[in-house]
N, CA and C atoms of all chains as a GROMACS GRO file, in nm:
protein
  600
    1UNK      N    1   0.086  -0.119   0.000
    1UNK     CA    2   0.000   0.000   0.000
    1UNK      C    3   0.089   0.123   0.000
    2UNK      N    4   0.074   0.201  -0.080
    2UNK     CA    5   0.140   0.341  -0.086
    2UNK      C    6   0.086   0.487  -0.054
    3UNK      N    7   0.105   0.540  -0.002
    3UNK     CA    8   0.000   0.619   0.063
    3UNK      C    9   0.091   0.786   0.039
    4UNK      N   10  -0.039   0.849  -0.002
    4UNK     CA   11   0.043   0.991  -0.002
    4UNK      C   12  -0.059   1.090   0.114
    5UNK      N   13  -0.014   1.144   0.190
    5UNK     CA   14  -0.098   1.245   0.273
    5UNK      C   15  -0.098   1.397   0.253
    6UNK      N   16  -0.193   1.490   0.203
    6UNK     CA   17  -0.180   1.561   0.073
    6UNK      C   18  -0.196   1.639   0.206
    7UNK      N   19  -0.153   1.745   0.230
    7UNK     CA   20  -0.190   1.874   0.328
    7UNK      C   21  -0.208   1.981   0.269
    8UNK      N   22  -0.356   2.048   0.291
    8UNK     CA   23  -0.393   2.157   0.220
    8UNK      C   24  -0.446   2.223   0.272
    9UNK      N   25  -0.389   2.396   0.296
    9UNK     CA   26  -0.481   2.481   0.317
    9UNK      C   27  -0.554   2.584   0.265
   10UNK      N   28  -0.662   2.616   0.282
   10UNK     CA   29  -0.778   2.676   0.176
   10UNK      C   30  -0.746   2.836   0.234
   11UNK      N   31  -0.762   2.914   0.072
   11UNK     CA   32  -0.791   3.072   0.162
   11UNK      C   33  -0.991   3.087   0.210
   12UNK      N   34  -0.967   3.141   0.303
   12UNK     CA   35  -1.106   3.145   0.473
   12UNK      C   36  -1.182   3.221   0.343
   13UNK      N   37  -1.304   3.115   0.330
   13UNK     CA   38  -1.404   3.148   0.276
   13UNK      C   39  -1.393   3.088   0.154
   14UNK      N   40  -1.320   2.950   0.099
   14UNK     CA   41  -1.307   2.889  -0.004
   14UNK      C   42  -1.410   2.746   0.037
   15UNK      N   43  -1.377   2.700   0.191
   15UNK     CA   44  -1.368   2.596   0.244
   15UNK      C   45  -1.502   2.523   0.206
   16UNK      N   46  -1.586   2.592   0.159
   16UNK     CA   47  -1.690   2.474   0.112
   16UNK      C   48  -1.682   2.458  -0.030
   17UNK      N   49  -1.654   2.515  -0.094
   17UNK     CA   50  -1.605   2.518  -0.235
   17UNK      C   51  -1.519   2.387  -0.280
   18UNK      N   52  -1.421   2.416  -0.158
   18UNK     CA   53  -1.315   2.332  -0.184
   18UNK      C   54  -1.373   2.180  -0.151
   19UNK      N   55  -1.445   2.193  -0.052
   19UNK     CA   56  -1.511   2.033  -0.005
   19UNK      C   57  -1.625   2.032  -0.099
   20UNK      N   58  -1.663   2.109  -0.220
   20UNK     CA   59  -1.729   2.043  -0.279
   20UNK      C   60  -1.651   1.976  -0.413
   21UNK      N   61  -1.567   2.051  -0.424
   21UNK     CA   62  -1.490   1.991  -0.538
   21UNK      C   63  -1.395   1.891  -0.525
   22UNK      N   64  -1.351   1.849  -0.367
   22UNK     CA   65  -1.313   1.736  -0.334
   22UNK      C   66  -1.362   1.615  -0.319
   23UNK      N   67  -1.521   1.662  -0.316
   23UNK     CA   68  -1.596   1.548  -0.244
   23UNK      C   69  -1.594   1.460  -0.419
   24UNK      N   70  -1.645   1.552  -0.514
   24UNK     CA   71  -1.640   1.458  -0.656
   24UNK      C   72  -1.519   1.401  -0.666
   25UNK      N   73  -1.391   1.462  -0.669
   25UNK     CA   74  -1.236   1.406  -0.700
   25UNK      C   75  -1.248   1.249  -0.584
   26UNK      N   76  -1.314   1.264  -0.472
   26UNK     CA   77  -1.344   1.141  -0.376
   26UNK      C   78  -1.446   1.046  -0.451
   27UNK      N   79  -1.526   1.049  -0.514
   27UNK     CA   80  -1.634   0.962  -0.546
   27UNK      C   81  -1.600   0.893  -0.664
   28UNK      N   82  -1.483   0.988  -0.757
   28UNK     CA   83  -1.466   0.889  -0.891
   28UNK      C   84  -1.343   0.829  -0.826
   29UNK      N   85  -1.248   0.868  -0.745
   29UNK     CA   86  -1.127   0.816  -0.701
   29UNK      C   87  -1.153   0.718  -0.637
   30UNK      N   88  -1.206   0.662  -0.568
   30UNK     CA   89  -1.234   0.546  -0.490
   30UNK      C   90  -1.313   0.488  -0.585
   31UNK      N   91  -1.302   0.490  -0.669
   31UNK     CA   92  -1.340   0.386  -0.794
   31UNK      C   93  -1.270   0.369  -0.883
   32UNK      N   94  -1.151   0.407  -0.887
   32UNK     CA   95  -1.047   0.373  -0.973
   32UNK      C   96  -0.951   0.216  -0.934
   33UNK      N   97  -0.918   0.099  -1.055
   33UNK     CA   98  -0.873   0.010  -1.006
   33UNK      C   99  -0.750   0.059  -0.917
   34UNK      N  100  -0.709  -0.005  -0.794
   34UNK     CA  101  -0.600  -0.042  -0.725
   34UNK      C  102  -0.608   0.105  -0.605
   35UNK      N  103  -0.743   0.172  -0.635
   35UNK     CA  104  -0.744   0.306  -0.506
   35UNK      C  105  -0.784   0.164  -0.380
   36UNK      N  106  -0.684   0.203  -0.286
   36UNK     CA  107  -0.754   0.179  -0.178
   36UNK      C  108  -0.808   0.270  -0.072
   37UNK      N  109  -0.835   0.342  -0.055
   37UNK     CA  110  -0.842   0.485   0.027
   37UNK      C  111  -0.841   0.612  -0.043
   38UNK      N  112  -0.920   0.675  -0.009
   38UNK     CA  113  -0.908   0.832  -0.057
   38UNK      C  114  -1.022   0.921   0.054
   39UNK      N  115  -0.978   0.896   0.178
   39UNK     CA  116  -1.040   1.034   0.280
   39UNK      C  117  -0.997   1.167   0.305
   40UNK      N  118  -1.085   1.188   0.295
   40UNK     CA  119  -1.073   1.353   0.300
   40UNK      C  120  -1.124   1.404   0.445
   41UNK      N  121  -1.043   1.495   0.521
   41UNK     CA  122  -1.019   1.545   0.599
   41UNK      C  123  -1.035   1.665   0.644
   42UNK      N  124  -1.062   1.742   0.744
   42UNK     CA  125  -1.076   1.848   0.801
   42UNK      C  126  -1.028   1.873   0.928
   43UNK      N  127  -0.916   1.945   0.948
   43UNK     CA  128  -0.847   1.959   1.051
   43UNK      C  129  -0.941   1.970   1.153
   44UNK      N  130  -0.937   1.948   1.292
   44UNK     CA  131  -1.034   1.956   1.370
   44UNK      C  132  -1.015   2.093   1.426
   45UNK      N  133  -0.854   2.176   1.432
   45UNK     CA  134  -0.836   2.288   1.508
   45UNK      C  135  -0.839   2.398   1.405
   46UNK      N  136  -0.844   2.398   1.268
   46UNK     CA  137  -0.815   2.482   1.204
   46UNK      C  138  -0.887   2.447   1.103
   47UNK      N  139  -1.013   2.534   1.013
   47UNK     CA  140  -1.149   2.517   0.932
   47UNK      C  141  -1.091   2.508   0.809
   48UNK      N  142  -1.009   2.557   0.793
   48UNK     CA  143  -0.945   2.614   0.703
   48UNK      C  144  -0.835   2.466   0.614
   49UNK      N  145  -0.784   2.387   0.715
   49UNK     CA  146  -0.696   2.309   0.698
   49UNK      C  147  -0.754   2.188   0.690
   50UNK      N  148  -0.716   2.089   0.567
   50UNK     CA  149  -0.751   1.943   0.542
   50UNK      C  150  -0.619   1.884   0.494
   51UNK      N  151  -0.605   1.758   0.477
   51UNK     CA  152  -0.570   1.652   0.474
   51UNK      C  153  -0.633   1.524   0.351
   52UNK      N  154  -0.599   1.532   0.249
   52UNK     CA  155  -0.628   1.428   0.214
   52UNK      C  156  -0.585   1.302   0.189
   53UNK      N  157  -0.601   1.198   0.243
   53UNK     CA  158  -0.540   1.068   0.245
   53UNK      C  159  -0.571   0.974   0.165
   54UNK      N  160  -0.496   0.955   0.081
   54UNK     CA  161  -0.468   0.868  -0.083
   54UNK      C  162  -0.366   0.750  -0.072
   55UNK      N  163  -0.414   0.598  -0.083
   55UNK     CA  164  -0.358   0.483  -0.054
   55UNK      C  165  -0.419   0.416  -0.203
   56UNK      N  166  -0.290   0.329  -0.274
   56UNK     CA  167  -0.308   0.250  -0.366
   56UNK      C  168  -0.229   0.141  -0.333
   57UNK      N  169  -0.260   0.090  -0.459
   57UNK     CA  170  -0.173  -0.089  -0.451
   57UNK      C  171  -0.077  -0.066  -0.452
   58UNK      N  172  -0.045   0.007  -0.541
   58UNK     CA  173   0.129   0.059  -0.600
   58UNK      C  174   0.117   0.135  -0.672
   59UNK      N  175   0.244   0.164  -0.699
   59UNK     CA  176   0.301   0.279  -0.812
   59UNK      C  177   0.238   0.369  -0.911
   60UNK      N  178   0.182   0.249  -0.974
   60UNK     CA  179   0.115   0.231  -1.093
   60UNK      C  180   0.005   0.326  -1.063
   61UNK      N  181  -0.073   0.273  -0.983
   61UNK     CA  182  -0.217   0.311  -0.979
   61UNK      C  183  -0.224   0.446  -0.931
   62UNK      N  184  -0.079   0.466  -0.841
   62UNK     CA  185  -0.123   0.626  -0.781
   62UNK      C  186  -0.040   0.691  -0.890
   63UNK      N  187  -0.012   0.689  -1.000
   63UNK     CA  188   0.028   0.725  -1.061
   63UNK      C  189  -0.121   0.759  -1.183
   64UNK      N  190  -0.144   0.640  -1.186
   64UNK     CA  191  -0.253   0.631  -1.273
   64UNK      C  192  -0.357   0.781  -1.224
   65UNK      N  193  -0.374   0.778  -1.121
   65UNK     CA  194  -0.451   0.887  -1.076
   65UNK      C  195  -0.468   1.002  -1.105
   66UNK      N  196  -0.298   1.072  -1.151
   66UNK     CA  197  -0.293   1.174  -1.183
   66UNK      C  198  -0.319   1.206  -1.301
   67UNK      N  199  -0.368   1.114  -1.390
   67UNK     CA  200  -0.374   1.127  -1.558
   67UNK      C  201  -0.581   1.090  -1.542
   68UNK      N  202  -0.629   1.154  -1.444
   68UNK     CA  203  -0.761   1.083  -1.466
   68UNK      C  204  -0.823   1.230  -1.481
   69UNK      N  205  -0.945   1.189  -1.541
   69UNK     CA  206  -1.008   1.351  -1.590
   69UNK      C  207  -1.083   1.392  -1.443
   70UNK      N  208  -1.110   1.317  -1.355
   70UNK     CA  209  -1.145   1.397  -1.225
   70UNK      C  210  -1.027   1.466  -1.126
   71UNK      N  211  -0.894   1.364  -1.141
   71UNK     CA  212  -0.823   1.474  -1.058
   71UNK      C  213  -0.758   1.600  -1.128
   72UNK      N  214  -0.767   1.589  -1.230
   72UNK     CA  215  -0.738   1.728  -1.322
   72UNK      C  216  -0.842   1.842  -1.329
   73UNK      N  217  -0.966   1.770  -1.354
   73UNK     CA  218  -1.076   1.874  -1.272
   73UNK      C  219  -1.037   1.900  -1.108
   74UNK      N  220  -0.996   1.856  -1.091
   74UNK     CA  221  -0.997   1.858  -0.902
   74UNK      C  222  -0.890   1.985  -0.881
   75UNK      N  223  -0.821   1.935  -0.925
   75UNK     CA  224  -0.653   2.053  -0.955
   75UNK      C  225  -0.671   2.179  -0.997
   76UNK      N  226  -0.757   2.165  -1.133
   76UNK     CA  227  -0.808   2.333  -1.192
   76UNK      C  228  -0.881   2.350  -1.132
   77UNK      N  229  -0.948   2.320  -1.042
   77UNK     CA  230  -1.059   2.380  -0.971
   77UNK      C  231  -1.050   2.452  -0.850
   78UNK      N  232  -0.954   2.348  -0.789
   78UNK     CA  233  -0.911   2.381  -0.664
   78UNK      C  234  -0.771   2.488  -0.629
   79UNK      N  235  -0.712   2.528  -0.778
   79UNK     CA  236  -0.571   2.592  -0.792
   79UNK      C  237  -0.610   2.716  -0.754
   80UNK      N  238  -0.718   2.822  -0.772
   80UNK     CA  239  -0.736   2.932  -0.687
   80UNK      C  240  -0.816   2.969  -0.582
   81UNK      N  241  -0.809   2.850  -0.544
   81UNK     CA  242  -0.826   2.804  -0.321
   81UNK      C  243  -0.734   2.828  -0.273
   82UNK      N  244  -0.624   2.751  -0.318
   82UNK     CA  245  -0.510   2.739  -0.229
   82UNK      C  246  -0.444   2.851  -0.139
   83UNK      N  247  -0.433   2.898  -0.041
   83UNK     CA  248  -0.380   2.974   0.035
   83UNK      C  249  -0.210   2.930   0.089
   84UNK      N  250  -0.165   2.808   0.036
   84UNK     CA  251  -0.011   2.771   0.011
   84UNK      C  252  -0.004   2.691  -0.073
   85UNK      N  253   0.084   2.652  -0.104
   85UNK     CA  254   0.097   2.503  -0.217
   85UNK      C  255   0.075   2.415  -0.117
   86UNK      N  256  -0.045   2.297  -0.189
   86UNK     CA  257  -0.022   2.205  -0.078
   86UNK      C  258   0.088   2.048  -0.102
   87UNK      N  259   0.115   2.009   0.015
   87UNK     CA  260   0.253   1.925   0.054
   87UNK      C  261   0.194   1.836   0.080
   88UNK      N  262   0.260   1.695  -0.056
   88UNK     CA  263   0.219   1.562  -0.039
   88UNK      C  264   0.340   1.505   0.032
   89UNK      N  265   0.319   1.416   0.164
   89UNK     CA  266   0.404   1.387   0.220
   89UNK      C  267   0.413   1.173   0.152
   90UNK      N  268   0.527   1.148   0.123
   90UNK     CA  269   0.471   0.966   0.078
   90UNK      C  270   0.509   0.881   0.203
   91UNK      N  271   0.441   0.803   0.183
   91UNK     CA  272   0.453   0.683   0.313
   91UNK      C  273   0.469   0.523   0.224
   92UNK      N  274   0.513   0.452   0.323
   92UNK     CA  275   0.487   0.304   0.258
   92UNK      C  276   0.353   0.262   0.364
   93UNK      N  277   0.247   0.165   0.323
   93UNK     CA  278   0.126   0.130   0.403
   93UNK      C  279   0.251  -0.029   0.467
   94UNK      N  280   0.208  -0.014   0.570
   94UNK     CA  281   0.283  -0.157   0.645
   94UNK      C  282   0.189  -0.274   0.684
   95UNK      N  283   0.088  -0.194   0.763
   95UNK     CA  284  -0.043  -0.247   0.787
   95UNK      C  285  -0.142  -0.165   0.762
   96UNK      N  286  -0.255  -0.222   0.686
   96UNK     CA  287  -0.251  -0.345   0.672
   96UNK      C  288  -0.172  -0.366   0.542
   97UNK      N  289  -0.125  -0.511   0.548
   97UNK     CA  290  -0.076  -0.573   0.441
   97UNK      C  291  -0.157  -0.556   0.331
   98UNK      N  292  -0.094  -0.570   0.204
   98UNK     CA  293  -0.180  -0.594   0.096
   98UNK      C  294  -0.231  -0.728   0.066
   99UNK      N  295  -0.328  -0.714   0.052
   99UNK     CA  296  -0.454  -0.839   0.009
   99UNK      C  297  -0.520  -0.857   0.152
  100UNK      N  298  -0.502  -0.788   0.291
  100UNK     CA  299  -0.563  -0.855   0.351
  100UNK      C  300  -0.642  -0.769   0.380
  101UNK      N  301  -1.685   0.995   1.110
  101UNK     CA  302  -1.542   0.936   1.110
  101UNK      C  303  -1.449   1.072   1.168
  102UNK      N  304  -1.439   0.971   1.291
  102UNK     CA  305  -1.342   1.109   1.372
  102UNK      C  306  -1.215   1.041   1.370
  103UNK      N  307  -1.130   1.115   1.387
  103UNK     CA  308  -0.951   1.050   1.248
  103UNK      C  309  -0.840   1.153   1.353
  104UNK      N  310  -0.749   1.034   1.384
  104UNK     CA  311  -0.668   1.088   1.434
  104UNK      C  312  -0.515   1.056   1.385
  105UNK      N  313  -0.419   1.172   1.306
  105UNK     CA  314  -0.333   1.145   1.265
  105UNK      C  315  -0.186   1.114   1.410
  106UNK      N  316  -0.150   1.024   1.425
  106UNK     CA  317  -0.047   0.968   1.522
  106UNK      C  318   0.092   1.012   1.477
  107UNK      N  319   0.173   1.123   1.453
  107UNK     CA  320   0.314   1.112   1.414
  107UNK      C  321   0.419   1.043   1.511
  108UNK      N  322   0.503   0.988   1.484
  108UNK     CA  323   0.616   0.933   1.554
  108UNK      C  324   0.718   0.904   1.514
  109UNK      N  325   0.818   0.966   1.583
  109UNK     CA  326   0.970   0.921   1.563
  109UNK      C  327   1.046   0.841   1.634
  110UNK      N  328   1.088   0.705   1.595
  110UNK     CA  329   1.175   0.657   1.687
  110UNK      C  330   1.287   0.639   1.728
  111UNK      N  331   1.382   0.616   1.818
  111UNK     CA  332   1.515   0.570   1.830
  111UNK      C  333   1.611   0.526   1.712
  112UNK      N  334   1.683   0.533   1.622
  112UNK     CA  335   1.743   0.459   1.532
  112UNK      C  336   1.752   0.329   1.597
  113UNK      N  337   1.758   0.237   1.493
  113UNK     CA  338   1.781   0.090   1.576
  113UNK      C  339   1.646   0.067   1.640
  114UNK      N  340   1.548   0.134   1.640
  114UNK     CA  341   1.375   0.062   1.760
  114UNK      C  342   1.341   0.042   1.627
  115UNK      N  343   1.348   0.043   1.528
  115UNK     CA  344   1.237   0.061   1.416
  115UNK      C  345   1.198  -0.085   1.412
  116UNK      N  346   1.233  -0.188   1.410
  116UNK     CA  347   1.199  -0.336   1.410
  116UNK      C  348   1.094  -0.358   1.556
  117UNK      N  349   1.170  -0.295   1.634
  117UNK     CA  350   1.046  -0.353   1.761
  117UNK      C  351   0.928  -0.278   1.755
  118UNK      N  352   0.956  -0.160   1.704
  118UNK     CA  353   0.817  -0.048   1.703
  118UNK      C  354   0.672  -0.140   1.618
  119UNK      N  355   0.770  -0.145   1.514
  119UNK     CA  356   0.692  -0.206   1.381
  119UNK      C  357   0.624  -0.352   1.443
  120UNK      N  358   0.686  -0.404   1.530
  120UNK     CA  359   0.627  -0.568   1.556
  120UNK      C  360   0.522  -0.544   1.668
  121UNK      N  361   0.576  -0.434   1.775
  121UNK     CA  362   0.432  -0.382   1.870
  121UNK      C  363   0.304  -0.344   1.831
  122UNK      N  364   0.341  -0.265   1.690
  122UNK     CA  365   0.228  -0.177   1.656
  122UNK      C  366   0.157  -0.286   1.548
  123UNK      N  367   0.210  -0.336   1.488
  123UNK     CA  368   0.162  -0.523   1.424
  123UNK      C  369   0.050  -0.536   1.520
  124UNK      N  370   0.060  -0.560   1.637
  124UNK     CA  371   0.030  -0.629   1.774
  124UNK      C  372  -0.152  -0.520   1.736
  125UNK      N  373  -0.088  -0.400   1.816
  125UNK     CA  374  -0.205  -0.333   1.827
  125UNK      C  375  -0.302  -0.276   1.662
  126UNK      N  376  -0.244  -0.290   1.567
  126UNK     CA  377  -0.311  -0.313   1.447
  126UNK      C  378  -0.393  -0.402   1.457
  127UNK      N  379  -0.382  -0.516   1.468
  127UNK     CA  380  -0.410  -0.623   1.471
  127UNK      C  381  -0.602  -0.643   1.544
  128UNK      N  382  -0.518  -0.587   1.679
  128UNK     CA  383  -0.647  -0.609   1.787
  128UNK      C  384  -0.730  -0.477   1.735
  129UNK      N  385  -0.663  -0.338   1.693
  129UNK     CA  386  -0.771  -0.236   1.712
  129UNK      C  387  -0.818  -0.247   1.609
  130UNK      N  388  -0.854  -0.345   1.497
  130UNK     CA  389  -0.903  -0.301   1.350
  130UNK      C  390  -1.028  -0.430   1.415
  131UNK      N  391  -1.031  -0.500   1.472
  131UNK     CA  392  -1.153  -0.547   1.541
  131UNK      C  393  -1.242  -0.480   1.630
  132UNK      N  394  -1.180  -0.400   1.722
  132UNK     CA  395  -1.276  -0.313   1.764
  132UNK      C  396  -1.386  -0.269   1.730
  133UNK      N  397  -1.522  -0.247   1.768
  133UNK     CA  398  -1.608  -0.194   1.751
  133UNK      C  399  -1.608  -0.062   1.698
  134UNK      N  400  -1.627   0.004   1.618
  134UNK     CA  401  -1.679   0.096   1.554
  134UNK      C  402  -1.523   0.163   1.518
  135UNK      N  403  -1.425   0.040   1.486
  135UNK     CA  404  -1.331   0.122   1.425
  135UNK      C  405  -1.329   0.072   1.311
  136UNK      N  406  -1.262   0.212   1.231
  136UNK     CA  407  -1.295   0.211   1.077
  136UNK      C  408  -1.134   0.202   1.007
  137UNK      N  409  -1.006   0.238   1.023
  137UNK     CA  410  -0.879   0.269   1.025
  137UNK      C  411  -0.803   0.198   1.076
  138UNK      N  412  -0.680   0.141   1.110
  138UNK     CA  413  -0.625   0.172   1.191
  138UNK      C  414  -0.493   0.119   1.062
  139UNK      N  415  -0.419   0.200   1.021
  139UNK     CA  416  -0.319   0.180   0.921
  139UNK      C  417  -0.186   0.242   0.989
  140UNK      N  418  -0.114   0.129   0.927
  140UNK     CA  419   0.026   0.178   0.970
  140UNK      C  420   0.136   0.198   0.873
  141UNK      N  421   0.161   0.352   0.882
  141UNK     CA  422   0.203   0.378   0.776
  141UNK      C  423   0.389   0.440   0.809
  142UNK      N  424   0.478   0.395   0.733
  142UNK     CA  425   0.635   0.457   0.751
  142UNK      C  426   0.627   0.516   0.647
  143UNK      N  427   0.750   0.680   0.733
  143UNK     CA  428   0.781   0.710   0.616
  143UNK      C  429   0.870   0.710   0.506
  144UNK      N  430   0.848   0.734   0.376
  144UNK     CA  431   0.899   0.694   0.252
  144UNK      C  432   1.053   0.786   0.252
  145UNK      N  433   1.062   0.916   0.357
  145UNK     CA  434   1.201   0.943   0.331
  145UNK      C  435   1.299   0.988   0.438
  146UNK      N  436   1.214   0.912   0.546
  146UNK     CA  437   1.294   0.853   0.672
  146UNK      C  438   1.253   0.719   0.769
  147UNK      N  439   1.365   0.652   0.725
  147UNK     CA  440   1.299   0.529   0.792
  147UNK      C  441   1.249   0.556   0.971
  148UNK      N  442   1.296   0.667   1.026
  148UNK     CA  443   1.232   0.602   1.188
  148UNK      C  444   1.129   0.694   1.184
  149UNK      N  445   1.046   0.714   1.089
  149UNK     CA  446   0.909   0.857   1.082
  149UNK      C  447   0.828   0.728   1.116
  150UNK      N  448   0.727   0.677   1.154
  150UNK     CA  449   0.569   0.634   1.106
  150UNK      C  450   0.472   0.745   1.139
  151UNK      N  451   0.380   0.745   1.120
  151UNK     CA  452   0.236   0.762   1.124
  151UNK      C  453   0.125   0.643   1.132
  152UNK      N  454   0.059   0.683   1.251
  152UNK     CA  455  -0.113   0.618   1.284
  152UNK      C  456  -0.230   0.661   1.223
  153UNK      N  457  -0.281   0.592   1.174
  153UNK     CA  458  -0.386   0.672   1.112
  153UNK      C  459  -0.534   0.577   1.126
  154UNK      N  460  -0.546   0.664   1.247
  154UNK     CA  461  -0.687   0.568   1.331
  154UNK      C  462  -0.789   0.670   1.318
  155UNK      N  463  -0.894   0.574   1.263
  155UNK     CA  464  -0.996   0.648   1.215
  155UNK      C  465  -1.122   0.563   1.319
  156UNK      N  466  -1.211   0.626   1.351
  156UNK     CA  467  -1.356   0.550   1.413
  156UNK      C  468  -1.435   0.629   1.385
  157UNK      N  469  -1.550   0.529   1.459
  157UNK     CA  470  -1.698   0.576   1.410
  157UNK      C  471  -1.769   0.725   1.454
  158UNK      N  472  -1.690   0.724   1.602
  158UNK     CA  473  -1.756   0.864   1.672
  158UNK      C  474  -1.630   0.859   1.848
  159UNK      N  475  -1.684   0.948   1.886
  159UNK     CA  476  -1.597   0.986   1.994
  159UNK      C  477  -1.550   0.892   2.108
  160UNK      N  478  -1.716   0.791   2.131
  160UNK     CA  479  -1.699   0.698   2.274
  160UNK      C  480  -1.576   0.594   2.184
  161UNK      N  481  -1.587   0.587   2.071
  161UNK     CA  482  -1.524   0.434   1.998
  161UNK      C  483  -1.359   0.456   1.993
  162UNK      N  484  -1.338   0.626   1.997
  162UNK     CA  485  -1.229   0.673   1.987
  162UNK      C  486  -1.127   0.652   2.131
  163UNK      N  487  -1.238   0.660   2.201
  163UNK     CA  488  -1.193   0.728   2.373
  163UNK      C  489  -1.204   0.564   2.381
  164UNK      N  490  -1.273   0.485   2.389
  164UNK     CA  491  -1.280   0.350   2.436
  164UNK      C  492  -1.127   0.245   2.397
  165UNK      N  493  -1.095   0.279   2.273
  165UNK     CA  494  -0.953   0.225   2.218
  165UNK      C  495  -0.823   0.244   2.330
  166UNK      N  496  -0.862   0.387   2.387
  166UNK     CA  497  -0.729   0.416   2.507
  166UNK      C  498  -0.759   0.349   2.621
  167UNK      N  499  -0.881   0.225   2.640
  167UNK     CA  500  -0.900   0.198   2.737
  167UNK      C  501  -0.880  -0.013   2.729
  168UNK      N  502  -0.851   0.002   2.604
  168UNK     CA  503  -0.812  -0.161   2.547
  168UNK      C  504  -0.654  -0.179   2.613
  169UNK      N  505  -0.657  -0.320   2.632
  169UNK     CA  506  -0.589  -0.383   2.699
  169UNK      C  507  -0.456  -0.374   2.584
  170UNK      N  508  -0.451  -0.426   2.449
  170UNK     CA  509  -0.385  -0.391   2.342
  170UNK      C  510  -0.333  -0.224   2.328
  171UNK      N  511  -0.406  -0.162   2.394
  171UNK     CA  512  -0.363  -0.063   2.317
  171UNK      C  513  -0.243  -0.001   2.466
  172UNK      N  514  -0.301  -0.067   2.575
  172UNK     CA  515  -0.217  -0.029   2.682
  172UNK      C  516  -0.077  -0.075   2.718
  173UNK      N  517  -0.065  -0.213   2.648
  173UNK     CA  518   0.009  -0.269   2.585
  173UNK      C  519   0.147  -0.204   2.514
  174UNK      N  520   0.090  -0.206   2.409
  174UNK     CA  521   0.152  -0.099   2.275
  174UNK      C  522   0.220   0.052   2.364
  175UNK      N  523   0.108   0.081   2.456
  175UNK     CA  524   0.215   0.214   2.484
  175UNK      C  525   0.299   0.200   2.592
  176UNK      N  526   0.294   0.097   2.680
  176UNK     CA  527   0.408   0.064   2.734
  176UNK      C  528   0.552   0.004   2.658
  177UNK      N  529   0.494  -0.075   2.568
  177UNK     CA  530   0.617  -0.128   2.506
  177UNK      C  531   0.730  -0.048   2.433
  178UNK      N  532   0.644   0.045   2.343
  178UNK     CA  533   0.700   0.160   2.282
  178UNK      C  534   0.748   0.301   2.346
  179UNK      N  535   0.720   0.276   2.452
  179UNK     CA  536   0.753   0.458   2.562
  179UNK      C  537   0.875   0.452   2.595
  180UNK      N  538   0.986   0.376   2.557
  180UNK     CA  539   1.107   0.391   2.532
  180UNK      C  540   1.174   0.379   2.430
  181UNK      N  541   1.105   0.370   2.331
  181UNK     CA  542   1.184   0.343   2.168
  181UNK      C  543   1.132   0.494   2.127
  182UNK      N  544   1.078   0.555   2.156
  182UNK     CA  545   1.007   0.696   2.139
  182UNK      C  546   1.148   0.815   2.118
  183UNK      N  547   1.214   0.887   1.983
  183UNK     CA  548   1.256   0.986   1.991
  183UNK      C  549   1.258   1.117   2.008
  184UNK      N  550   1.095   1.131   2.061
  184UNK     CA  551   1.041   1.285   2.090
  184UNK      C  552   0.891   1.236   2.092
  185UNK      N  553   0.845   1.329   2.176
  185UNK     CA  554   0.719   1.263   2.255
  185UNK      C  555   0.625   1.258   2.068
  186UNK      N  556   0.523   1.193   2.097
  186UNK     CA  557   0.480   1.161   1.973
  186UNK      C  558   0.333   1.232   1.924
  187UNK      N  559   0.282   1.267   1.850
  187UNK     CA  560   0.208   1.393   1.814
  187UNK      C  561   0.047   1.339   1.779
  188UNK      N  562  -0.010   1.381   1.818
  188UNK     CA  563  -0.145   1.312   1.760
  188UNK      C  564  -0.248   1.476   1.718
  189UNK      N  565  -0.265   1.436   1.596
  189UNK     CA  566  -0.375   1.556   1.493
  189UNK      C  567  -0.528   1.504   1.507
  190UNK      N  568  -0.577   1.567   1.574
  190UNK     CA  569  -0.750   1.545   1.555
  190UNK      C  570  -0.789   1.604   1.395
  191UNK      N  571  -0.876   1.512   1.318
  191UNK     CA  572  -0.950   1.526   1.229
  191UNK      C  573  -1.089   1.542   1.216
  192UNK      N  574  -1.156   1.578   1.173
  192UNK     CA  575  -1.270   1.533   1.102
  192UNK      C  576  -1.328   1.485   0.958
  193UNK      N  577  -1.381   1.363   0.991
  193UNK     CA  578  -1.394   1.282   0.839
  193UNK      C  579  -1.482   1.339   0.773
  194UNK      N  580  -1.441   1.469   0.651
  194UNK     CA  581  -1.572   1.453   0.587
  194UNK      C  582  -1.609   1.342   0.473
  195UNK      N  583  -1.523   1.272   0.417
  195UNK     CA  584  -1.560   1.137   0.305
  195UNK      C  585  -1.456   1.057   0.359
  196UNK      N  586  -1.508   0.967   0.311
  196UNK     CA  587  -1.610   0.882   0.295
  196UNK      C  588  -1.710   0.921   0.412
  197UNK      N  589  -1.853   0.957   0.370
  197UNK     CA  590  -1.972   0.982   0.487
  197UNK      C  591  -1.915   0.877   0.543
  198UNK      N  592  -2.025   0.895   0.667
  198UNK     CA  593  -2.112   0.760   0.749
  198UNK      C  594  -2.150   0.689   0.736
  199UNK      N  595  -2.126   0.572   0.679
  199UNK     CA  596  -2.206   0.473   0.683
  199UNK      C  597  -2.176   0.389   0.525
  200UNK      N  598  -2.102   0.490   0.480
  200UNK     CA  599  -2.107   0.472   0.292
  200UNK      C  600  -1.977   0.345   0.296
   0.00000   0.00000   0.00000
């Protein structure tokens, strides 16, 4: 499992905008082969600040992601929200294992 | 889905025992009742980084996990492989809804 944890913060008064245009980039993404995860997040201390958490099989697939016509809508949509660039941090998934 | 991001750094050299404790409590907390998460994730560009990424259903399911025998476990075992006290981010899940 490969996991990227996307940290993003919105400029104050984007924030539903932005969760609406995330929520679609969430509904076709978790339907893409090899997504395992794609939650979306809302900082609990700060309205402003989310998190989105993106787990695939591998390489491939989170790769695959970026060539899909929803996260490119997701990207132009969301590019004059942004109040910083947001910072994908990568992880390896340990547990759970894959396939189980 | 109330989501709590876990950062942690460990000891150089703990990373094998960390990883086999938290095995342990993976294990037991992804049975828990009304938990939805519990992934264990290293990071991709330092080996002694992980992240927790425990997600549940609502607050009692959250608060009830610190009261499992596994999980009391886990933080004894690890409270000396620990390289700086370890960070926990409150979330809020907005996707995947409830229940979906």
């Amino acid at each position: 499992m490969q996991v990227t944890l996307v940290h993003v913060r919105v400029v104050p008064g984007q924030e539903d905008a932005f969760i609406e245009a995330t929520r679609r980039n969430h509904e076709a993404s978790v339907r893409e082969p090899g997504n395992l995860r794609f939650d979306v997040l809302r900082s609990a201390d700060d309205p402003s600040g989310f998190v989105l958490y993106e787990a695939y099989a591998d390489d491939a697939a989170a790769k695959a992601h970026k060539q899909t016509d929803h996260y490119l809508a997701w990207r132009d949509a969301v590019a004059p929200m942004m109040a910083e660039p947001r910072r994908g941090v990568p992880y390896d998934g340990l547990f759970p294992r894959a396939g189980s």
